[in-house]
N, C-alpha and C positions, 0 to 999 in steps of 0.2 A: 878481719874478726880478731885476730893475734893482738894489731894494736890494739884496737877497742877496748881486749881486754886487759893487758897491760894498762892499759891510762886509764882501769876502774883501779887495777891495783896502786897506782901512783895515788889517786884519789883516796883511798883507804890510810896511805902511809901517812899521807898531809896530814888526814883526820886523826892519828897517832895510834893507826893499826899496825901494827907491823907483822908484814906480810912477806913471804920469803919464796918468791917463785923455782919451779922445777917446768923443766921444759918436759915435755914430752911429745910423741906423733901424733900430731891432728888434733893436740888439743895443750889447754893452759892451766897449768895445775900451781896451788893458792894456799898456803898456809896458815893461817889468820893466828896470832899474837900465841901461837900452839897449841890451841884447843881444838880448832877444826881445820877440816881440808875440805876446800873445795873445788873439784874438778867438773868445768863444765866443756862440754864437746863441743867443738864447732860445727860438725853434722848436726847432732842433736838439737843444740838452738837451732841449726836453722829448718831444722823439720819439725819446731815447738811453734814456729810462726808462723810457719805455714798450714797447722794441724786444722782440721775444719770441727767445731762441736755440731753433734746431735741429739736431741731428748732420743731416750732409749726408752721400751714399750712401757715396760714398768711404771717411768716418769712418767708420761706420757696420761696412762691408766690413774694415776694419783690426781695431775691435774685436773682430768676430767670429772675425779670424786670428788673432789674441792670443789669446783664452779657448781656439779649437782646439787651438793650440802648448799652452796650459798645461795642458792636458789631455791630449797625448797625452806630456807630460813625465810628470802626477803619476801617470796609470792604471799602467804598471808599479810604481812603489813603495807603491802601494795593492793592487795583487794580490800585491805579496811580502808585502806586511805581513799582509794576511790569511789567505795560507798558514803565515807562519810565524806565528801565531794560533792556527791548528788544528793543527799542530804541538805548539806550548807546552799545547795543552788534551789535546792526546794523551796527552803526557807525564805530563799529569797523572791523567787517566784511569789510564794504568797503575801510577803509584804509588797510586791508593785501591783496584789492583786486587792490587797488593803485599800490601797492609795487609791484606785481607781474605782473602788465600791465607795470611799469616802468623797472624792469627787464627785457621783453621782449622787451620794446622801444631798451632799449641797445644793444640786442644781437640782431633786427634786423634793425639796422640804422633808430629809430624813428618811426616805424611801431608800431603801436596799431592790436591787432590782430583782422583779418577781419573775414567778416562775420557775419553779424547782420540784420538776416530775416529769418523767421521759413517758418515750413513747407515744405514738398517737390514738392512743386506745384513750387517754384521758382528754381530747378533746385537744390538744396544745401543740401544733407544730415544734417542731425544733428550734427552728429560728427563729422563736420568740420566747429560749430559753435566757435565764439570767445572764450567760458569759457572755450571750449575743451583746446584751444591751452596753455591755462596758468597751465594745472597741467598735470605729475607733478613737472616738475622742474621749472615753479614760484611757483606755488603752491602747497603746501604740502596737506593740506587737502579740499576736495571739500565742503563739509559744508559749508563752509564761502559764499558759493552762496544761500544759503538758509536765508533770513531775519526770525531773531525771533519770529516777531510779524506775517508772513505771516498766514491765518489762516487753508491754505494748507499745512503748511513744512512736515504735516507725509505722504503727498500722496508725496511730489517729489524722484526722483529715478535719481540719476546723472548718471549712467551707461543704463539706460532706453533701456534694452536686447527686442529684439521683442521675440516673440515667436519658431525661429527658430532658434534662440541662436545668432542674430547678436546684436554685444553690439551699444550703443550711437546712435541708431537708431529709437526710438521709438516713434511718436509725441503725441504719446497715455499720455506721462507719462512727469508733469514738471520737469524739471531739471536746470534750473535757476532761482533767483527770484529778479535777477538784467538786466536792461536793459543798452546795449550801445548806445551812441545818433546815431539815425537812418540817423540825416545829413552827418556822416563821410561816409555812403554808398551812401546816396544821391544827394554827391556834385558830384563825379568824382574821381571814385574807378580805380584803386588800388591807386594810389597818396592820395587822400582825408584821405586815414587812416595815412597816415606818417604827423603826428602832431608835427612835429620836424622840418620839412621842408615846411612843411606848417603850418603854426599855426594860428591860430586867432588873431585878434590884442589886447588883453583884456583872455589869457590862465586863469587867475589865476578867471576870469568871465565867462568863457565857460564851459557849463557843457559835460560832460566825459561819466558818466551812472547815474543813479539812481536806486532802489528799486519799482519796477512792481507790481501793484494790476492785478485785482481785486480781492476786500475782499469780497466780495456775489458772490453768487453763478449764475454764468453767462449763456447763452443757450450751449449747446451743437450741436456743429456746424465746420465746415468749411471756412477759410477763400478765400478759391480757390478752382473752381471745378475739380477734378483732384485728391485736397490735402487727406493727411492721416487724417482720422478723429481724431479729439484733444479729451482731456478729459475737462470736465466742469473747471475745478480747470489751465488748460492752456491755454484759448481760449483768446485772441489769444495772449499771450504776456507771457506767462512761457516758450514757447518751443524752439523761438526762441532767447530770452534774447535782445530781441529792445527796444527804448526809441524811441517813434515817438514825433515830439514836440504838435501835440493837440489827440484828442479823437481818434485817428486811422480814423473815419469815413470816407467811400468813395461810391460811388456811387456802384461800382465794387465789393463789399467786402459782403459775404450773410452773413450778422448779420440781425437779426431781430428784436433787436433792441438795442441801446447803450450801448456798454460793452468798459469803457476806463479803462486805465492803469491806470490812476491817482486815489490814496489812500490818505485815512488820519490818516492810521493807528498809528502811532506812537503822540498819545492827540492829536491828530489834524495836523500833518502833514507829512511828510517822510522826509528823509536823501537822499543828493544830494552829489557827485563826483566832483570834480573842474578837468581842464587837468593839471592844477599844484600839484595835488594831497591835496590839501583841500578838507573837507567833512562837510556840516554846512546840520542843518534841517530847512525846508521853512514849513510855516504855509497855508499847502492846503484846510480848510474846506469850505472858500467864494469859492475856485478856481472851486468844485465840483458844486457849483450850479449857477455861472454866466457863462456869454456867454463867446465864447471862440472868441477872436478880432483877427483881422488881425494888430492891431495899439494898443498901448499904450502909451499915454506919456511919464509915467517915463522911460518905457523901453525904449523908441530911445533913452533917454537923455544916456544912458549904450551903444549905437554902436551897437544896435540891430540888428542881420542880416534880419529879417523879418522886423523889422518895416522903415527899411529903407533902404534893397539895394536889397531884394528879386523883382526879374523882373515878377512873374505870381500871381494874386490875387488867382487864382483855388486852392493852399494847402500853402496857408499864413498865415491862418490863426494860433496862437499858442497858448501856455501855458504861462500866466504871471508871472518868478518868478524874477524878477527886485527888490521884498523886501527883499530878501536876497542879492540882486547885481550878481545873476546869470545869464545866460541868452547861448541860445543856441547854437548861434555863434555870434562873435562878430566882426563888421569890415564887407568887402566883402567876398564875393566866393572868394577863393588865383588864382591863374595865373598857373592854372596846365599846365603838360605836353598832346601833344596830347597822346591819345594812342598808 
């Protein structure tokens, strides 16, 4: 250790430090160009190499508030990000559910496929509801009816087998989590769904289907006496894949009490279908707690079909989404055929 240190001081003088050694016991004492001294020990170094570090509690307790703080920074921009994730997957769900509603336009002369109303209190099995009809040659895989953000997708079951091995039958169990606009069955069916030959005057304005709440947990119940009892997680809007344009509410309907379709799941709003196969998100959270109008301004100024050519006040009233330029149907009822 004596040379070592010696031949840093040799190394100093080359450097034109001039350094002026004193011997001393057990160690090598350094006088640098006369301004400092420096005496190091040879014990000392060698009990400075061998020293072991440890974090002390204190440290220790600091780190831990650090990684807390950084984490209660990063968790919100990690649950926005992954809402708006299932969002963006939504959206795209509904454009391969675009494509396959368009493919069937074609192969049946402009027809949207019918059937959009649950339960078998109206006469209509499941499995001869509209999602049936797109898979599987529009559609390859049935998932794509399942919204990401729903907070049901692990109860839905698209084959929905009753108990006695009959498939697509079951009202027990959701199996779509997109709704078709309920007016294509409520203008004047079968004609009403050929949107090709009848169209709205504003298609690229008219909404097509949308993405079906409810995200809580609704009563368990019936919507028809007669009907297959639902599961909480379908009532009333997973089983048969509808879009009604306001809160379903009717006089006739044993809810007990308000269970709409309308969600704001995706930061605040859902993803909407155009008939021209556009898909934009409308911002639903004011929609959820204001009253539901028969009239809006902006909306007539859009060729509202409620706010301006509907003949009965009793189910006029609608859902406002004129901020995105949507709107239910646009123009009058078309000039169907009689039956």
């Amino acid at each position: 250790m004596a040379l070592l240190l010696r031949a840093v001081g040799c190394i100093m003088e080359a450097g034109g430090v001039r350094a002026a050694p004193f011997a001393g016991r057990g160690s090598v004492r350094y006088r640098v160009a006369g301004v400092f001294r420096a005496e190091v020990s040879t014990m000392t170094f060698h009990t400075m190499l061998h020293k072991r570090t440890a974090f002390t509690l204190i440290e220790l307790l600091v780190v831990v508030a650090i990684i807390a703080l950084l984490i209660s920074i990063l968790l919100p921009s990690l649950r926005a990000a992954r809402e708006e994730a299932a969002g963006a997957a939504c959206m795209s769900n509904e454009k391969q559910i675009v494509t396959g509603i368009f493919m069937y336009q074609d192969e049946y002369n402009g027809y949207v496929p019918p059937n959009a109303w649950s339960e078998s209190a109206w006469g209509v099995e499941k499995k001869d509801l509209w999602f049936y009809k797109l898979t599987p040659y529009h559609l390859q895989n049935p998932d794509v009816f399942i919204c990401p953000g729903d907070p049901f997708r692990e109860t839905f079951d698209y084959e929905a087998y009753r108990g006695n091995g009959a498939q697509r039958c079951n009202a027990n169990r959701a199996s779509c989590g997109y709704g078709l606009n309920y007016l294509l069955r409520h203008f004047w069916e079968p004609w009403s769904f050929n949107i090709v030959q009848f169209p709205p005057s504003r298609p690229e304005a008219t909404i097509l289907f949308a993405e079906v709440g409810p995200d809580f947990q609704p009563i368990k119940t019936v919507l028809y006496g007669g009907a297959q009892e639902t599961t909480r997680s379908c009532v009333p809007w997973r089983d048969g894949g509808r879009l009604v344009w306001d809160d379903g509410a009717r006089p006739w309907i044993n809810l007990d009490r308000h269970v709409t379709w309308l969600t704001a799941r995706h930061r605040g709003g859902i993803n909407l279908a155009a008939m021209d196969g556009s898909v934009r998100r409308a911002d639903t959270r004011d929609m959820l707690h204001a009253e539901i109008k028969s009239y809006y301004p902006h909306c007539a100024t859009g060729d509202c079909y409620f706010c301006n050519y509907h003949p009965s006040p009793d189910d006029q009233t609608h859902y406002d989404f004129s901020h995105v330029e949507l709107y239910w149907w646009t123009g009058r009822m078309p000039d169907y055929p009689s039956r």
